[in-house]
N, CA, C and O of each residue as an XYZ file, in Angstrom:
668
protein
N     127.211    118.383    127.024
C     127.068    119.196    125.846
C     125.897    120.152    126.074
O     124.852    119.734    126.573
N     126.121    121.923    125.576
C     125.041    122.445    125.656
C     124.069    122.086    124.444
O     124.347    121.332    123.511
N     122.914    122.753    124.638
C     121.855    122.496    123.643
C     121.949    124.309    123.060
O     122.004    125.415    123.599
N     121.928    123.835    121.866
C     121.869    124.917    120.837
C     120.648    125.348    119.964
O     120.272    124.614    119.050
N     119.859    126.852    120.311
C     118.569    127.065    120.075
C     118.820    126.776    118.437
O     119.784    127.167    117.780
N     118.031    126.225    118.111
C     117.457    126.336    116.356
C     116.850    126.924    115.671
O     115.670    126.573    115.699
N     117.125    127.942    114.813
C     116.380    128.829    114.730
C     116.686    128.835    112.782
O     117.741    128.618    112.185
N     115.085    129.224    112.135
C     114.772    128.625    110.973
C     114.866    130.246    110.676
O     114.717    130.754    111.787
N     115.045    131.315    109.692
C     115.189    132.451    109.165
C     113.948    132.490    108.383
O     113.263    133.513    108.420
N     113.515    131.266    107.531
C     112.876    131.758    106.403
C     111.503    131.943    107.190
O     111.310    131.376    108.265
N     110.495    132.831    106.542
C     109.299    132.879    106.987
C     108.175    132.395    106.749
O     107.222    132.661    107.481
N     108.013    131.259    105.241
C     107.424    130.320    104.968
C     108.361    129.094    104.854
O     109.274    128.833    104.071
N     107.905    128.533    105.744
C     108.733    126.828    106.067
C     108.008    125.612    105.785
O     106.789    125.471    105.881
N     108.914    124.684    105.406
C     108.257    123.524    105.068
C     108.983    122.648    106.051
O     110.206    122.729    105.931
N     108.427    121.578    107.282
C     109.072    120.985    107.678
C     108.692    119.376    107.472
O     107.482    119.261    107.666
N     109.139    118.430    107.233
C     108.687    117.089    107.517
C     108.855    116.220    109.004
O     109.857    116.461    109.678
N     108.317    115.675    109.270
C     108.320    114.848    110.873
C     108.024    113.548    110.152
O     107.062    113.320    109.419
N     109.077    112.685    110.507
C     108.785    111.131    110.356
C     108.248    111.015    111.729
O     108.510    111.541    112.811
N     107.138    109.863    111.163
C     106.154    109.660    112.946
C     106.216    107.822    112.569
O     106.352    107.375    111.430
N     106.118    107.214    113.482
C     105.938    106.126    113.182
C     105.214    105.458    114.492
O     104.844    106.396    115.199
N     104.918    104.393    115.002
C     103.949    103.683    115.948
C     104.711    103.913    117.561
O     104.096    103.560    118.568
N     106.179    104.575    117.657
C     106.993    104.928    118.572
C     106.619    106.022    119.453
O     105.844    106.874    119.020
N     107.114    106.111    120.735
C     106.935    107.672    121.634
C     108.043    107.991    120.782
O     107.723    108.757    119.873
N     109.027    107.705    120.792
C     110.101    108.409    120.110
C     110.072    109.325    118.983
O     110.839    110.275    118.826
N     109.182    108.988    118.252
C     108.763    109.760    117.074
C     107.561    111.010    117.321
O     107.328    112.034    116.678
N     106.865    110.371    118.671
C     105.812    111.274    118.922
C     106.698    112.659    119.645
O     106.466    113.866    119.576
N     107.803    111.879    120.353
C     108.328    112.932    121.354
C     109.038    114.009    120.158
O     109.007    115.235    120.253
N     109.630    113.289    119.106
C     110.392    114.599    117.871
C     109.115    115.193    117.531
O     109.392    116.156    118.246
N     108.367    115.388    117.242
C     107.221    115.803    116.916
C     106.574    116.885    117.821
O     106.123    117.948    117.394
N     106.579    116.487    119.137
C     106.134    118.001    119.729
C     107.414    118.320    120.284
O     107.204    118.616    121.460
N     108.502    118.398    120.057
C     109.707    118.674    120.249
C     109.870    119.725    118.827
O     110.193    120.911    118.900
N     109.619    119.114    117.776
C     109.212    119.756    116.543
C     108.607    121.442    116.881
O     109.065    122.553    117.149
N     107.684    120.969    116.729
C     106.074    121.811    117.543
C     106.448    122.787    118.347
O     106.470    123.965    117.992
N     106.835    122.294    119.720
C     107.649    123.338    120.704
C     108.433    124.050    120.643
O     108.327    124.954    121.472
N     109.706    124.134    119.664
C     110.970    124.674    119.286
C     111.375    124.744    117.998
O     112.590    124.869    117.846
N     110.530    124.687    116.781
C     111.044    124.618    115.160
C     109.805    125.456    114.897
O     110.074    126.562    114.427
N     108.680    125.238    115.059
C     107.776    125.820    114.349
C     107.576    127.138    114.904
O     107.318    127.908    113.979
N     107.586    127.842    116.244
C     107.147    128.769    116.693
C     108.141    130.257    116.164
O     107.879    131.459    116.210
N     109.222    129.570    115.723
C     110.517    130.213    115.390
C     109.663    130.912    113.770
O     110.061    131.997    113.347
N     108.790    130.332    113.194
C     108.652    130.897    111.579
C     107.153    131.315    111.448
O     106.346    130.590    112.030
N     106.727    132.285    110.825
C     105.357    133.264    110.506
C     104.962    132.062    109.804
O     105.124    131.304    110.760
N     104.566    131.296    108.866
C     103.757    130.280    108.125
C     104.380    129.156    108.198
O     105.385    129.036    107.498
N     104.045    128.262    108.882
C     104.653    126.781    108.645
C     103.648    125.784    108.007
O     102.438    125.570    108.069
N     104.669    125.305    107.400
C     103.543    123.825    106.672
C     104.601    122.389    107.474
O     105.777    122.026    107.483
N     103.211    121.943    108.093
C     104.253    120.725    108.642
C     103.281    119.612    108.029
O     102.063    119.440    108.049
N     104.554    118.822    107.380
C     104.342    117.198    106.694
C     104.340    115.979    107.759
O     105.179    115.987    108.660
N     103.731    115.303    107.692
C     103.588    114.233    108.902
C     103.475    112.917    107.672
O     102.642    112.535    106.850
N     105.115    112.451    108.211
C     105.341    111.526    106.637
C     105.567    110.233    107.822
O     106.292    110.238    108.817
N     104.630    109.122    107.285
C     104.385    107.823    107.869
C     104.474    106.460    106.664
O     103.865    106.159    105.638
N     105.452    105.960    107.366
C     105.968    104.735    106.218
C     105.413    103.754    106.959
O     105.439    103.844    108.186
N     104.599    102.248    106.074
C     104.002    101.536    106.118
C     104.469    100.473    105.544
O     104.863    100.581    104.383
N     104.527     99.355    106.135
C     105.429     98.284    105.498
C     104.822     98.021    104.490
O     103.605     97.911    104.343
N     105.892     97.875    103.525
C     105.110     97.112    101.807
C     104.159     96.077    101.872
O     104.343     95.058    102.537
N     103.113     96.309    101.181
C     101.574     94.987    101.445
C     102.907     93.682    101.571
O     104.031     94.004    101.956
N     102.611     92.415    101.240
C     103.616     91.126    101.578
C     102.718     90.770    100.117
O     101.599     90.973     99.645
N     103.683     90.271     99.851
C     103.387     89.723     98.187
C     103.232     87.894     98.957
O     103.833     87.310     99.859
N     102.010     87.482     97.930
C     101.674     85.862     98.874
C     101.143     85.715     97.279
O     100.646     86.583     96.562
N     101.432     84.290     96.986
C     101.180     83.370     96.420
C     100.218     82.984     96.660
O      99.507     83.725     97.339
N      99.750     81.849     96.311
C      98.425     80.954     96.448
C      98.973     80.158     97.752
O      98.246     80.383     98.720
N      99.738     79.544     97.958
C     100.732     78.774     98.812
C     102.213     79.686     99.593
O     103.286     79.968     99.061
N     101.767     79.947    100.913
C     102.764     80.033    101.516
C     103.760     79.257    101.548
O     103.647     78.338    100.737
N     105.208     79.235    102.481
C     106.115     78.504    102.471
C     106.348     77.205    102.989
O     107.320     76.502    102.710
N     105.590     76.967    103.612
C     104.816     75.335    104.535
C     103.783     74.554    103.471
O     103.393     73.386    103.492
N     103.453     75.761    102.427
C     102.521     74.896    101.585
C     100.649     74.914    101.964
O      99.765     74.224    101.457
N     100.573     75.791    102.841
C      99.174     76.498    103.110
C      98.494     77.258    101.898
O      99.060     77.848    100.978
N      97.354     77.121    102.090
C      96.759     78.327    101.410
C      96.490     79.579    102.233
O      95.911     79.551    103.320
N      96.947     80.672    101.645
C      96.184     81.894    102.586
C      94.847     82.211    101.464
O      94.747     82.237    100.238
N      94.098     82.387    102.391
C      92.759     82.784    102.196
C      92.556     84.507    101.799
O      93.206     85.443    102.266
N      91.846     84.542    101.157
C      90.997     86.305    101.025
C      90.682     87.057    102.081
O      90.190     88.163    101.857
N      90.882     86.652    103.363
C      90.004     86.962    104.475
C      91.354     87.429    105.180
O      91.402     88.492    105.798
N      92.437     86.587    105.056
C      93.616     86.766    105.782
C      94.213     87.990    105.188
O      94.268     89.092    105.734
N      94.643     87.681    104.036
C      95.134     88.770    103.465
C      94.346     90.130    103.687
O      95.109     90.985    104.137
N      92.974     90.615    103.496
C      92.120     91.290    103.440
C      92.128     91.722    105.168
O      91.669     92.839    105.404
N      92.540     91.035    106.177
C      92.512     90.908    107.297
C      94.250     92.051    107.722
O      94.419     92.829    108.661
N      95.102     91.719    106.728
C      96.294     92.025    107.405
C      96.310     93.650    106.450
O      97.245     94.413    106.689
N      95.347     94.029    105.510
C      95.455     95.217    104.770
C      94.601     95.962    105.281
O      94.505     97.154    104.990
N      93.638     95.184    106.364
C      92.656     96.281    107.358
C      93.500     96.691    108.602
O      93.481     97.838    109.046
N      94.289     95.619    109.171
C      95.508     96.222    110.339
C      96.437     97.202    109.695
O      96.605     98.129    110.488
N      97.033     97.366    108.717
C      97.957     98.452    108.083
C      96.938     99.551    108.067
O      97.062    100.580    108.732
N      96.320     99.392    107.585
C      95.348    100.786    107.304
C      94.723    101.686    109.045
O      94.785    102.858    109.417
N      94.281    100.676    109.566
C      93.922    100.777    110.939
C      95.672    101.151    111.829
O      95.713    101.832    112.854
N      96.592    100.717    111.355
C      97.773    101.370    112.176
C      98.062    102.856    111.707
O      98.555    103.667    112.491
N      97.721    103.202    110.330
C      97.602    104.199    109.987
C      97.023    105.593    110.972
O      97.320    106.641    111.545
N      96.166    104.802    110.683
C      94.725    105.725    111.487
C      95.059    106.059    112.471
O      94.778    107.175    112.909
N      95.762    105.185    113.113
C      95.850    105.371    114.748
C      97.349    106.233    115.031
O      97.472    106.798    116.118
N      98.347    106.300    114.128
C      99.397    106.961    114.258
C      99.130    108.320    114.018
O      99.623    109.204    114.718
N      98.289    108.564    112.957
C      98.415    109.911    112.299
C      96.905    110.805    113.144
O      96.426    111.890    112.814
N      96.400    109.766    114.428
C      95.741    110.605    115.044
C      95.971    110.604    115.966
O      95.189    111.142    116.750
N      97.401    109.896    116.538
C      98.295    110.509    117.702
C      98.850    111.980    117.205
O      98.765    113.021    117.857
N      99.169    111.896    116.501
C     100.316    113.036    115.899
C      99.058    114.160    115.231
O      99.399    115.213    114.692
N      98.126    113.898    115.317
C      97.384    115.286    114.740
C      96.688    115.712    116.342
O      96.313    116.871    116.520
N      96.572    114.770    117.353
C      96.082    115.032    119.014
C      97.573    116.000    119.328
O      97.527    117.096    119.886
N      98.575    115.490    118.955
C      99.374    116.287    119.322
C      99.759    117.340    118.678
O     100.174    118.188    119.469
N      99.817    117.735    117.380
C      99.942    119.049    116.663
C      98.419    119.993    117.409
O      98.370    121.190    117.125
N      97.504    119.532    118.128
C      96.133    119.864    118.639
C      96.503    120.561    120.129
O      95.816    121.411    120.696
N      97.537    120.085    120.529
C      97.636    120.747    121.856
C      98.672    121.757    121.989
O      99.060    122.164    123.084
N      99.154    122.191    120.781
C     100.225    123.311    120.428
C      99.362    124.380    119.774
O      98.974    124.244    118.614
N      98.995    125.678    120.677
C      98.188    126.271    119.763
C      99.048    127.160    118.884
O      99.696    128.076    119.389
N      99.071    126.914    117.593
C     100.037    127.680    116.890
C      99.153    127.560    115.037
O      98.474    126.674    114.520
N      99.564    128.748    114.607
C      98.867    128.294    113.332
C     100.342    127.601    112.445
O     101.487    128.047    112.386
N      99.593    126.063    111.688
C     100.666    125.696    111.355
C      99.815    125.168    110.210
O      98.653    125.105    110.612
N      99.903    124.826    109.145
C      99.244    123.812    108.146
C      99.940    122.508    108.070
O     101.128    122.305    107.819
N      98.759    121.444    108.393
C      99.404    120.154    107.984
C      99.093    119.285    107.314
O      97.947    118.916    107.060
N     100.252    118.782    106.886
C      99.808    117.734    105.416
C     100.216    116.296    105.980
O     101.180    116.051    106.705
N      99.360    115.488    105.533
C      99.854    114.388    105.869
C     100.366    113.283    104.707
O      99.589    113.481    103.773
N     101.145    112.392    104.376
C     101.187    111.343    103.611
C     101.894    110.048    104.082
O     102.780    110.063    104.936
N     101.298    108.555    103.270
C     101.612    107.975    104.102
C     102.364    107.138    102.789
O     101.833    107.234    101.682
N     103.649    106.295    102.957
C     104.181    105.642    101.866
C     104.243    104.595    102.410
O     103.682    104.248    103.449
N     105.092    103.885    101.586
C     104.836    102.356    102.093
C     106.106    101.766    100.958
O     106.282    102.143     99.799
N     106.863    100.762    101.707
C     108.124    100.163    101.552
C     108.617    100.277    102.895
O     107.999    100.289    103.959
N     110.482    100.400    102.524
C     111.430    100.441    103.406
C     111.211    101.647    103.621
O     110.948    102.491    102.764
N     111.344    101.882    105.274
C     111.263    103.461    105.658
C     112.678    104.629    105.218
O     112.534    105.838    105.039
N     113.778    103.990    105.137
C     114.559    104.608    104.530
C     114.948    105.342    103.096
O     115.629    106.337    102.848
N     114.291    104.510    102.350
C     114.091    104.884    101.175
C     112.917    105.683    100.918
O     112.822    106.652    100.166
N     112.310    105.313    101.418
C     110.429    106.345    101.032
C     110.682    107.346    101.766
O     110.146    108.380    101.369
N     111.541    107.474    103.058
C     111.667    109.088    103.703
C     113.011    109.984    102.664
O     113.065    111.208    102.550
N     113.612    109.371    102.260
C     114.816    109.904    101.445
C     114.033    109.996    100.007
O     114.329    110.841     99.162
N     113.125    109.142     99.856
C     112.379    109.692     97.773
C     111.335    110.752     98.368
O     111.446    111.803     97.737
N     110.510    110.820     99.211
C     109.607    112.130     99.732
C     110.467    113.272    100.023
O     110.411    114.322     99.382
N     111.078    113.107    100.770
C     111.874    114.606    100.891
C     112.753    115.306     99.466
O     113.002    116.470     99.155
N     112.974    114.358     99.002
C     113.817    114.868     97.825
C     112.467    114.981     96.960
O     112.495    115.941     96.190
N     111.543    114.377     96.926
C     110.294    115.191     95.523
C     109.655    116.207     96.650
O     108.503    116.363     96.244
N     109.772    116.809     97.591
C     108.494    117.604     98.378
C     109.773    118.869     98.687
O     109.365    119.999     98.955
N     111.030    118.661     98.643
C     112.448    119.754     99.063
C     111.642    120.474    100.572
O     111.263    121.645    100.575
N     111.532    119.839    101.401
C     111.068    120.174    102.609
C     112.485    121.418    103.323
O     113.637    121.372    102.892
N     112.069    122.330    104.334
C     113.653    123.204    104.796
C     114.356    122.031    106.036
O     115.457    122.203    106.560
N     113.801    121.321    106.210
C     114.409    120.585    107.655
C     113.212    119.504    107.284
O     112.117    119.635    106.738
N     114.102    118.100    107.969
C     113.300    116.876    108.298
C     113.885    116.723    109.289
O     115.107    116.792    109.421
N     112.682    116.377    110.535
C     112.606    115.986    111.769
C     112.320    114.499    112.044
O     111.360    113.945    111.507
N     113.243    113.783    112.973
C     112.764    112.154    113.139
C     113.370    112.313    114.257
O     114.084    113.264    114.577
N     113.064    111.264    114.952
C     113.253    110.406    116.587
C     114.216    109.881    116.181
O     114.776    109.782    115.089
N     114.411    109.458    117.404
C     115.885    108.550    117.576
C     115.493    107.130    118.794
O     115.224    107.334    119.978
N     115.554    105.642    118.096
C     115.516    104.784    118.843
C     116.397    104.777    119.635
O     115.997    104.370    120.726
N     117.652    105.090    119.614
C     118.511    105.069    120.531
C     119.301    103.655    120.475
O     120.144    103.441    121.346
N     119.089    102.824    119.620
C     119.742    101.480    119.496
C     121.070    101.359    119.933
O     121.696    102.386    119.671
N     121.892    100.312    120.623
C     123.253    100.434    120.480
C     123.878     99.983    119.691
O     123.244     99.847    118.645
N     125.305     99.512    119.625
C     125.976     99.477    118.337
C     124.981     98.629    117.693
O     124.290     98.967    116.732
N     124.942     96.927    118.595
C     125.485     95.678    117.645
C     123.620     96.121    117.110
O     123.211     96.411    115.986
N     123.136     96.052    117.936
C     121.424     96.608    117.602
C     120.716     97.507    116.108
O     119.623     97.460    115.544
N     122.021     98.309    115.875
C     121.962     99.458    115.119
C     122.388     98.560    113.912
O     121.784     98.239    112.888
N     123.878     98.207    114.474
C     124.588     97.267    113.413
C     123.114     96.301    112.219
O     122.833     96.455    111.031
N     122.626     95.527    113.116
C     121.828     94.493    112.880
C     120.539     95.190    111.567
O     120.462     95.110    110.341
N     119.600     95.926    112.775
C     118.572     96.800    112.240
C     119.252     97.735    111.254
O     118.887     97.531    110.095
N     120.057     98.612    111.393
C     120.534     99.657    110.424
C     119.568    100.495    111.464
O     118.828    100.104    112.366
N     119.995    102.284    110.786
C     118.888    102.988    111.559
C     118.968    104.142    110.508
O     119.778    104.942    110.039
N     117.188    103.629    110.376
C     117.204    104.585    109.362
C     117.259    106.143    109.634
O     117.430    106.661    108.531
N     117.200    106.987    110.477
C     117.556    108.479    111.010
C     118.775    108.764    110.236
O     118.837    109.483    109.239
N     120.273    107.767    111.114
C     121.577    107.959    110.455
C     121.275    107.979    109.006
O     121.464    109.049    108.428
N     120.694    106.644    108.101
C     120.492    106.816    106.977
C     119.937    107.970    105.726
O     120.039    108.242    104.530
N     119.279    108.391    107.027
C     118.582    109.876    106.189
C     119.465    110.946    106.228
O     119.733    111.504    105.164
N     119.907    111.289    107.147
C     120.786    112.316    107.393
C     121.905    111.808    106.720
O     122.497    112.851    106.441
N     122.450    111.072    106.363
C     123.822    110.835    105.045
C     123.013    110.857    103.677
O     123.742    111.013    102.697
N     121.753    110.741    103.429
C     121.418    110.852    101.830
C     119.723    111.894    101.359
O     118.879    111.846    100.464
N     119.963    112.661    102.495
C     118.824    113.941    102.059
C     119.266    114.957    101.852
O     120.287    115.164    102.507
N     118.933    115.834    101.137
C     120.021    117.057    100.969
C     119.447    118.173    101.720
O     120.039    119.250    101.665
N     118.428    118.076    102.382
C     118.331    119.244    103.573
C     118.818    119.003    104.996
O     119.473    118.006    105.303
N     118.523    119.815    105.718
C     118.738    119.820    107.229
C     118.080    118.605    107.829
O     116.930    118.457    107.414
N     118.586    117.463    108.904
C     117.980    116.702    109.463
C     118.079    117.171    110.950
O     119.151    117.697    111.252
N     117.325    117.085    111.726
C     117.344    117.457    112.917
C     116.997    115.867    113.615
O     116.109    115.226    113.053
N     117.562    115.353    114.606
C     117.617    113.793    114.676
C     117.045    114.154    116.495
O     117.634    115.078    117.055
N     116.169    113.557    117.124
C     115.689    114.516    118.355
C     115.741    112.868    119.026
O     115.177    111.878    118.561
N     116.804    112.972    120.538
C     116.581    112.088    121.404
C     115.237    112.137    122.359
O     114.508    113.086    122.650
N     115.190    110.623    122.765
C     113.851    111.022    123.765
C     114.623    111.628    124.910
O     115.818    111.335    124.901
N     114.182    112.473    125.980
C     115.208    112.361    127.262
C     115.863    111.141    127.852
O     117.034    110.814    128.047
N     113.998    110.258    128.195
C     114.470    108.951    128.736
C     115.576    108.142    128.113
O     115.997    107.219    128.810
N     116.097    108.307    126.986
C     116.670    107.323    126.368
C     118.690    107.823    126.400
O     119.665    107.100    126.194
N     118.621    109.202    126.720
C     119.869    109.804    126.729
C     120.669    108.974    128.126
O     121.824    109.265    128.438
C-alpha cells in the first residue's frame, strides 16, 4: 500500500496526541510533529494522557489485610511520578521539532477509551492522533484496543500511526 500525504487546510489547528508510557505512542507523536503539524500556520497540539483510576481500597483488602496510608499514598506518588515522566518524554520530543506549535497538556484518569472519546468531544480537536500496539486478533480480542475504539466513537478525524517496527 502507498502512503498518502496528509494534509490539514485549516490554518489554525487543533490536534490531540494520545501519549501513553509506550514508544508507540511516542513514535505517533513525532510522526504527528513531522508530517501533521508542519502542514498548518498555528497549531495547538494537546498531549492527552490517561491515568488509571486511583483503586478504591477499603480498610481491608481481599485476603483481609490492612492497607496502610503509606501504601496507598505510595501508589498515588507512582501515578503522579508516571505522569511526569511521560509528558516529559513527549514535551523532549515536541523540543526537537523546531516548529512553532502551542502545547497543552491534560491528564485524565479512568478507562483510556472513554476519557480519550469524553476529551475530544468537550475540546472538538480537527484530528486525534494515537499509536497503534499492533496487538493480534485473540490479543486485541482479550484487551480490546482502544485506537479502534476511538476511531468508531469520535466524531473527528483519527489518524491511527503504526510503529515501522511493528508493521
Amino acid at each position: 500500500m502507498e502512503a498518502v500525504p496528509v494534509k490539514l487546510e485549516k490554518k489554525d489547528c487543533k490536534i490531540v496526541v494520545a501519549v501513553d508510557e509506550s514508544e508507540e505512542s511516542m513514535y505517533a507523536l513525532s510522526w504527528c510533529l513531522g508530517n501533521l503539524i508542519p502542514q498548518t500556520t498555528i497549531s495547538n497540539l494537546v498531549l492527552l494522557y490517561v491515568k488509571s483510576p486511583p483503586p478504591v481500597y477499603s480498610s481491608l483488602d481481599f485476603a483481609g489485610y490492612i492497607f496502610s496510608g503509606d501504601v496507598i499514598r505510595a501508589l498515588e506518588a507512582y501515578g503522579n511520578d508516571l505522569v511526569k515522566s511521560v509528558m516529559g518524554r513527549a514535551q523532549d520530543i515536541c523540543g526537537k521539532f523546531r516548529i512553532d506549535v502551542n502545547v497543552e497538556r491534560i491528564v485524565g484518569s479512568g478507562d483510556a477509551k472513554d476519557v480519550i472519546c469524553n476529551i475530544v468531544d468537550r475540546i472538538k480537536p480537527d484530528t486525534l492522533v494515537m499509536g497503534s500496539h499492533g496487538y493480534g486478533f485473540f490479543k486485541r480480542t482479550l484487551l480490546g484496543s482502544v485506537s479502534e475504539h476511538c476511531a468508531k466513537h469520535v466524531k473527528c478525524p483519527v489518524v491511527i500511526v503504526k510503529h515501522p517496527e511493528k508493521i
